[in-house]
TIRO-718892 format. One line per 8 residues: number of its first residue (from 1); their letters; for each residue x, y, z of N, C-alpha, C. Coordinates in steps of 0.001 Angstrom, whole numbers, plus 500000, padded with zeros to 6 digits. Atoms other than C-alpha are relative to their C-alpha. Example, Ala and Ser with C-alpha at 12.3 -4.5 7.8 and 13.67 -1.06 7.14 Angstrom:
BEGIN
1	as	500890/498810/500000/512300/495500/507800/500900/501200/500000 | 499180/498810/499940/513670/498940/507140/499230/501090/500730;
//
This chain:
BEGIN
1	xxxxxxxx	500276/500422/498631/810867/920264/142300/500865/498793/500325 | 499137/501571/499280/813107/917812/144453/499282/498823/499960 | 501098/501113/499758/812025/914423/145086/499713/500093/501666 | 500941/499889/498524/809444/913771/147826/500929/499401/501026 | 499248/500485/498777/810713/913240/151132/499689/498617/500038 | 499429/501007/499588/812032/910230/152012/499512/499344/501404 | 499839/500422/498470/811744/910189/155763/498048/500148/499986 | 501622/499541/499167/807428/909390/157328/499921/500542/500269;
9	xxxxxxxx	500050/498883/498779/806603/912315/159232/498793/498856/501149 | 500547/500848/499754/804766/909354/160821/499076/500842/501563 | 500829/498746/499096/803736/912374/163480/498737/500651/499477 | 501491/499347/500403/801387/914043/161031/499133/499339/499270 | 501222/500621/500633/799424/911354/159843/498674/500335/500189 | 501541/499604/499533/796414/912382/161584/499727/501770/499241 | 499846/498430/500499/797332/916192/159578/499241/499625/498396 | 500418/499971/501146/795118/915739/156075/501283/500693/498961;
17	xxxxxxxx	499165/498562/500461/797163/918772/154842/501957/499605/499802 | 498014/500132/499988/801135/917027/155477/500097/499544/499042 | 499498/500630/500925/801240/915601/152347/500973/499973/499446 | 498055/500074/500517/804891/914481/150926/499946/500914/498666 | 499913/499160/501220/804023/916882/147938/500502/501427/500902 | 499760/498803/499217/803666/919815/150330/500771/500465/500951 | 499241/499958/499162/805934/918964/152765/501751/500808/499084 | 498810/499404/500908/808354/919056/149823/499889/501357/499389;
25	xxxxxxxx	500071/498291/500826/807214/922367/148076/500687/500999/501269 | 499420/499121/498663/808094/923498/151907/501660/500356/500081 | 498847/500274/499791/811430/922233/152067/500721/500499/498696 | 499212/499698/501658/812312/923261/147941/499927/501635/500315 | 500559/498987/499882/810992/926973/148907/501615/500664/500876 | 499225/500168/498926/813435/926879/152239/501548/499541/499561 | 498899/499746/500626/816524/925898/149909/499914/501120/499049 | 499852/499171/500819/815724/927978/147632/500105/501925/500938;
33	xxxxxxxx	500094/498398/499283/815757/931224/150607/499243/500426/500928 | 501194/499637/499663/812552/931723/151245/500182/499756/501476 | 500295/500387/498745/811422/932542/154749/499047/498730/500192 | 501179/500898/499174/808936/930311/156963/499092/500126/499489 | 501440/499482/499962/806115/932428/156509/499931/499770/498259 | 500499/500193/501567/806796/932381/152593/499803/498667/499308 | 500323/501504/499618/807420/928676/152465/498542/499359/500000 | 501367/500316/499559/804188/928174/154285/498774/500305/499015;
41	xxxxxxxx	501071/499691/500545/802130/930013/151983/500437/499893/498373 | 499642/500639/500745/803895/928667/148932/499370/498650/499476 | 500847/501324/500061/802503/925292/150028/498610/499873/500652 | 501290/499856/500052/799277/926669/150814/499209/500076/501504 | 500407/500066/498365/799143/926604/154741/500423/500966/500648 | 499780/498276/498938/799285/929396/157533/501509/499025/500750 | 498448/500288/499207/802771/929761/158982/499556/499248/501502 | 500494/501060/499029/801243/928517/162116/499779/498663/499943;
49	xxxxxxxx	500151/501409/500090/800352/925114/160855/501422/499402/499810 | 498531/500290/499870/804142/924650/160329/500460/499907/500707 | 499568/500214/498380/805180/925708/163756/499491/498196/499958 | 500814/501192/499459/802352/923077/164622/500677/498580/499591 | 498791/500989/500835/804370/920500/162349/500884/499399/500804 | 499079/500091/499277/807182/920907/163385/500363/499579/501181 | 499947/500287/498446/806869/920544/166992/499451/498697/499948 | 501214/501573/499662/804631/917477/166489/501443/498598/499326;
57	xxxxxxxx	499060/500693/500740/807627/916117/164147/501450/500370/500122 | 498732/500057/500319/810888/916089/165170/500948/500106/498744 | 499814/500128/501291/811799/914923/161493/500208/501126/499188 | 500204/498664/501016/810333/917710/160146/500687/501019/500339 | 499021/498626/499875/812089/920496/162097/501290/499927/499721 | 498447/499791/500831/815534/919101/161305/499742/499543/498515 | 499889/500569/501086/814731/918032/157696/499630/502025/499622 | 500400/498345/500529/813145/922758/157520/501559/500634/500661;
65	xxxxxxxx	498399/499222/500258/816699/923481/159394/501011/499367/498907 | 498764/500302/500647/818783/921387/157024/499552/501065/498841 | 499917/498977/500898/817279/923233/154227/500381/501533/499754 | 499548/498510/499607/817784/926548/155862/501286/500586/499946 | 498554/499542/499663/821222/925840/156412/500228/499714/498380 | 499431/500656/500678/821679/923944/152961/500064/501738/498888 | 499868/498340/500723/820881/927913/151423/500845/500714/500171 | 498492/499165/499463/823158/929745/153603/500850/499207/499511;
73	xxxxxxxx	498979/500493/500363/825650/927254/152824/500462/500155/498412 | 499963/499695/501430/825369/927787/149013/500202/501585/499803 | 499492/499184/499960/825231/931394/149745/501299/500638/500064 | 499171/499321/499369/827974/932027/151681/501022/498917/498679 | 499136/500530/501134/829967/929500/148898/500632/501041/498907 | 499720/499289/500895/829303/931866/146509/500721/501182/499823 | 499706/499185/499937/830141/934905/148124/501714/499336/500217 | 498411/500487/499860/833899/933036/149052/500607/499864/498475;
81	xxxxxxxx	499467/500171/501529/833971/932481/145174/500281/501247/499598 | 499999/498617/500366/833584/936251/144771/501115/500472/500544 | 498714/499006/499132/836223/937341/147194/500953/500085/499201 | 498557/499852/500202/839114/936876/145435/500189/500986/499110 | 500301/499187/500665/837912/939144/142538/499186/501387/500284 | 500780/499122/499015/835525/941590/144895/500334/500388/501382 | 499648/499728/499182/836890/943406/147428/498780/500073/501239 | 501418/499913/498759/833194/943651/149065/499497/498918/500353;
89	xxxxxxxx	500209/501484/500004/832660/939750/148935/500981/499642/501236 | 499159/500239/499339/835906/939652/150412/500018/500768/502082 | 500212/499066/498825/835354/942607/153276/498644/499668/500701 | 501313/500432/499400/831883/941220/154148/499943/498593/500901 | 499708/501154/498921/833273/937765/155083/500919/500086/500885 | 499443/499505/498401/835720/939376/157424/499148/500530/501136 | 500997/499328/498919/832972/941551/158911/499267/498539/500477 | 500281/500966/499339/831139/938110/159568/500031/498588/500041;
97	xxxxxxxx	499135/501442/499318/833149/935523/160497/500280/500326/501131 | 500207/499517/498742/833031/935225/163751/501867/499703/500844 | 498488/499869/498976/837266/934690/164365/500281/501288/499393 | 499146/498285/500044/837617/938471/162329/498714/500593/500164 | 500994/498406/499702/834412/940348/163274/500329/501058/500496 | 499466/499279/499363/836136/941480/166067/500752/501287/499069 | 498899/498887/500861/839042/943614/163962/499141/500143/498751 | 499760/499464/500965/837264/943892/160919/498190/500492/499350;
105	xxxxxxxx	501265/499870/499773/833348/944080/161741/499850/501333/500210 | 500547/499070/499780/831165/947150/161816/500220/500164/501683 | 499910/499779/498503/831928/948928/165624/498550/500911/499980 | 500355/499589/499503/828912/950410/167492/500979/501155/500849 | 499227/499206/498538/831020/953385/169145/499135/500865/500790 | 500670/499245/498844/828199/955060/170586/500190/501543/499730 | 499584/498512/499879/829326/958405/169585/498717/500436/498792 | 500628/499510/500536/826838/960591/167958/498617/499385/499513;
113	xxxxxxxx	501230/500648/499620/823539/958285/168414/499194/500799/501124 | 501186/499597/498917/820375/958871/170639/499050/498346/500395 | 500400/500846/499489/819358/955996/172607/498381/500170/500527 | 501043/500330/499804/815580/955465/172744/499030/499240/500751 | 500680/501352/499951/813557/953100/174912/498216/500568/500852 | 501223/499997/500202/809846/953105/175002/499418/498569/500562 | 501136/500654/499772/807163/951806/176934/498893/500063/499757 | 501360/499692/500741/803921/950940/175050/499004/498957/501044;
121	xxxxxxxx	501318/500440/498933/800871/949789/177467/498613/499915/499331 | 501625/499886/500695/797505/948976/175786/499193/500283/501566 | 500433/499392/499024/795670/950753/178784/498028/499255/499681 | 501407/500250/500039/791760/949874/177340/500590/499437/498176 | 499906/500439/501485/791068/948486/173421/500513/500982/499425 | 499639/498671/501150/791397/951909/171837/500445/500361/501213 | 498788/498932/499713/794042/953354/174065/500895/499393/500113 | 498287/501226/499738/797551/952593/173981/500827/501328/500601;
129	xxxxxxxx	498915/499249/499293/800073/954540/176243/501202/500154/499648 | 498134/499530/500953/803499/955771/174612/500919/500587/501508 | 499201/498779/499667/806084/957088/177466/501369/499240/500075 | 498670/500670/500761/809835/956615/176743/500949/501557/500662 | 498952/499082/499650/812740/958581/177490/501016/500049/498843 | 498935/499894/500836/815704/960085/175190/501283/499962/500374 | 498716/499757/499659/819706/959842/175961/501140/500105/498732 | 499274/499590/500980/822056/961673/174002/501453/498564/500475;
137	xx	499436/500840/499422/824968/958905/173509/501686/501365/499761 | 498539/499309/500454/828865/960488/173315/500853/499092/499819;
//
């Protein structure tokens, strides 16, 4: 485990539950990958009480994006270490990078799909309404 945060959340004092242990199991969870929701229940609280956090603490929502990013960033490291030896390491960070997606990204051409869209209506408790239309694409 990292060491405990650093920064007060001086927002959730009145929160029993923010404790700098848990805050951190949040934030170690969140480098380590983990979604929100897994995070959350890692350190023992409903993904909702996090939102709730968060919003109450500035602090806290950029201290759960730095970690978010600090993963991707280690990710995507690794996969750049791979490229030079992996042609699929290599072909994956063309597909998304956003100056070669364009030329070298997966295309949508539309050809040989069926376009779907559906309207669902809860009409009473126990009924729910389905009607939707199909379009062949070319």
């Amino acid at each position: 485990m990292s060491n405990l945060p650093t920064v007060q959340y001086k927002e959730l004092a009145h929160c029993d539950k923010a404790t700098p242990e848990r805050i951190s199991r949040i934030l170690d969870s969140l480098r380590a990958g983990n979604t929100l929701k897994t995070a959350s229940a890692v350190a023992g609280i409903a993904r909702q009480t996090l939102n709730e956090w968060a919003d109450l603490s500035p602090d806290l929502a950029e201290d759960i994006a730095t970690a978010q990013a600090q993963f991707t960033s280690a990710m995507v490291s690794h996969i750049v270490t791979a490229a030079p030896e992996d042609w699929k390491a290599a072909s994956w960070l063309l597909a998304k990078n956003p100056h070669s997606r364009e030329d070298y990204g997966e295309r949508n051409t539309g050809s040989g799909g069926i376009n779907i869209v559906l309207g669902i209506a809860r009409d009473e408790p126990e009924r729910i309404t389905i009607e939707g239309t199909a379009h062949t694409v070319e």
